[in-house]
C-alpha positions in Angstrom: 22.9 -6.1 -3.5 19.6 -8.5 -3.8 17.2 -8.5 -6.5 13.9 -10.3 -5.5 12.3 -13.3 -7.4 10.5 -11.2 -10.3 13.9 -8.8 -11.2 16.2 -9.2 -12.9 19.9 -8.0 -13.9 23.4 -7.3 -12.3 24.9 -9.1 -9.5 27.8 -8.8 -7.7 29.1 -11.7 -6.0 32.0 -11.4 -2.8 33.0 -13.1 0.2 34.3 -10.1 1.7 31.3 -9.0 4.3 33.4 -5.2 4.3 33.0 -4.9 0.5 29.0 -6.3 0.8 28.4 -3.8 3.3 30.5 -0.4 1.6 28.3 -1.2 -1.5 24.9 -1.9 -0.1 24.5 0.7 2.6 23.2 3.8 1.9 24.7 5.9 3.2 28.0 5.1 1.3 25.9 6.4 -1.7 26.5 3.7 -4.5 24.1 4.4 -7.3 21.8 1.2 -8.7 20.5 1.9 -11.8 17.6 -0.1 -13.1 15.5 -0.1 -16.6 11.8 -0.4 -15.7 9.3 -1.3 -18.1 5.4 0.2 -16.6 2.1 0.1 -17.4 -0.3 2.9 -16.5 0.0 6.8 -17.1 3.9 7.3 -17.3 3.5 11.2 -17.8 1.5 11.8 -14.4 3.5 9.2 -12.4 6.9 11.0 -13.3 6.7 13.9 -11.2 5.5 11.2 -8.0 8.6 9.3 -8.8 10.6 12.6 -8.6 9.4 13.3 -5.2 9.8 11.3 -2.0 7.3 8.6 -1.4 6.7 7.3 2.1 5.1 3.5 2.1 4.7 1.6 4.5 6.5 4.1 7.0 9.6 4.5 5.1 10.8 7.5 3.1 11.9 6.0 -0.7 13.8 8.3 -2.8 14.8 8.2 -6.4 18.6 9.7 -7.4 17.0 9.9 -10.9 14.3 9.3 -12.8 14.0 9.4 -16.8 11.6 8.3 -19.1 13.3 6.3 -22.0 10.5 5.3 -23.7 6.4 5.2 -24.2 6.1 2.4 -21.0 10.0 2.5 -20.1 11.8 4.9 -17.4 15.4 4.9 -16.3 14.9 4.6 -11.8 18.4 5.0 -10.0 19.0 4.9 -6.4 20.7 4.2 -3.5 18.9 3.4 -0.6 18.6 -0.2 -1.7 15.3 -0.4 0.6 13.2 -4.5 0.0 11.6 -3.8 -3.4 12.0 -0.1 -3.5 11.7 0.5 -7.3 8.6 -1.8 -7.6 6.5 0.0 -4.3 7.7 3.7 -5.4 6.0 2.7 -8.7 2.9 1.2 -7.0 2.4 4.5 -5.4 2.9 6.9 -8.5 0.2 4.1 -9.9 2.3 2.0 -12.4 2.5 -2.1 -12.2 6.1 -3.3 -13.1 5.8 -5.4 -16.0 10.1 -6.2 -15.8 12.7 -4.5 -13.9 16.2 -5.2 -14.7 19.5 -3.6 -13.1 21.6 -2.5 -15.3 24.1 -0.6 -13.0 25.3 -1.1 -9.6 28.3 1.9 -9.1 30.3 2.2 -12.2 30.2 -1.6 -12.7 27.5 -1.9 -15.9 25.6 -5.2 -16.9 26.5 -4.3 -20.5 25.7 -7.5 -22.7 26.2 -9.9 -19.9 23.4 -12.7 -21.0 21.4 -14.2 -18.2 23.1 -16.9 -16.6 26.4 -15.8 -17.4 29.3 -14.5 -15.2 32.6 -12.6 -15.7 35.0 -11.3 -13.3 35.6 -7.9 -12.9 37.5 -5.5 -15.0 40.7 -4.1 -12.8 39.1 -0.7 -13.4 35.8 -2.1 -12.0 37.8 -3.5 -9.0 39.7 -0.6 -8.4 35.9 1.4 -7.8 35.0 -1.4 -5.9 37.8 -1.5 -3.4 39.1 2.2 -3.5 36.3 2.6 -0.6 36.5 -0.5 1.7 38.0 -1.2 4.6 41.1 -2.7 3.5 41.8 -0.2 0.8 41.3 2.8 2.8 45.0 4.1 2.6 45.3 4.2 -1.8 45.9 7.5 -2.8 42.5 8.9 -4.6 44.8 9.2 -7.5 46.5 6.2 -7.5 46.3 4.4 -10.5 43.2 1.3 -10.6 45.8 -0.9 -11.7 47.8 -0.5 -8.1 44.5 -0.7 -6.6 43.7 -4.7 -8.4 47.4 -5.4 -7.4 46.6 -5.0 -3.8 43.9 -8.0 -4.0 44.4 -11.0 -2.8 44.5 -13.6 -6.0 41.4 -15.9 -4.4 39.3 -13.0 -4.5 36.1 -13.8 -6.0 34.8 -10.9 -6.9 32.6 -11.4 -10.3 29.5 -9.6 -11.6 26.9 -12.3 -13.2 23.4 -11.9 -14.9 20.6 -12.8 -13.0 16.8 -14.1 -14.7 14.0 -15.2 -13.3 14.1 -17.9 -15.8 17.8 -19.1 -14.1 17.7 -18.2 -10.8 20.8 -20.1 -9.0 23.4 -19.4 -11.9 26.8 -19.6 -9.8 30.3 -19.5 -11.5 32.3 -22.3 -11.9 33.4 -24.3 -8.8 31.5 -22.3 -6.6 28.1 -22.8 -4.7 25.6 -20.4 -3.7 
């Protein structure tokens, strides 16, 4: 998935266009989870946030919303829609001070620093391919480690930290 100029947070980078497209389109249901730090009246906007929001013509649905602190709320979804998190809160009156994604499936951004990149866990991987295309025929309960022996060894699939502050980070010996 994208993040736009002023987020920040968990990337996931591929060349496989079947992979891009499993994880980004809704309706494969992927969950992006994103830490949203708000100003303006939390308490009213919750309920607003819990309902659908139409802007702009769309509908723009929240999978969950929590507040996790005085100006800070939990937001995940999976529609994916250009800025969704940042115009839902617009309409429930909030301004997005930061927005960072922190989630995108069951691959976390856990204490990946901005700027930095590692490759995927074989766990991660086997969530990642056990619905694409080319993996279609595992077994649900085939073990994750069958499922990362099944990749091909140039596969560049890597999660990485993106920042405002460093916003064309690419690993080593690639170009974005």
């Amino acid at each position: 998935g994208r993040l736009d100029m002023d987020s920040e947070g968990l990337l996931l980078l591929t060349d496989d266009g079947a992979l891009t497209h499993k994880l980004t389109h809704p309706s494969h249901q992927v969950e992006k989870e994103y830490q949203v730090w708000v100003r303006g009246d939390v308490e009213r906007a919750l309920p607003i946030l819990a309902a659908p929001i139409v802007d702009g013509g769309e509908t723009l649905t929240a999978d969950r919303v929590e507040r996790t602190g005085p100006h800070t709320l939990t937001v995940v979804i999976h529609q994916g829609k250009n800025r969704q998190v940042r115009r839902m809160c617009a309409a429930a009156g909030l301004e997005v001070e930061r927005l960072r994604r922190v989630r995108e499936g069951r691959v976390l951004l856990g204490s990946l620093r901005p700027g930095s990149w590692r490759s995927l866990t074989p766990e991660e991987i086997g969530f990642t391919t056990s619905f694409t295309l080319n993996y279609e025929s595992l077994d649900a309960n085939q073990d994750f480690q069958d499922a990362y022996k099944l990749l091909p060894e140039n596969d560049p699939l890597v999660a990485t930290c993106y920042t405002v502050d460093d916003p064309c980070v690419s690993p080593p010996g690639t170009s974005i």
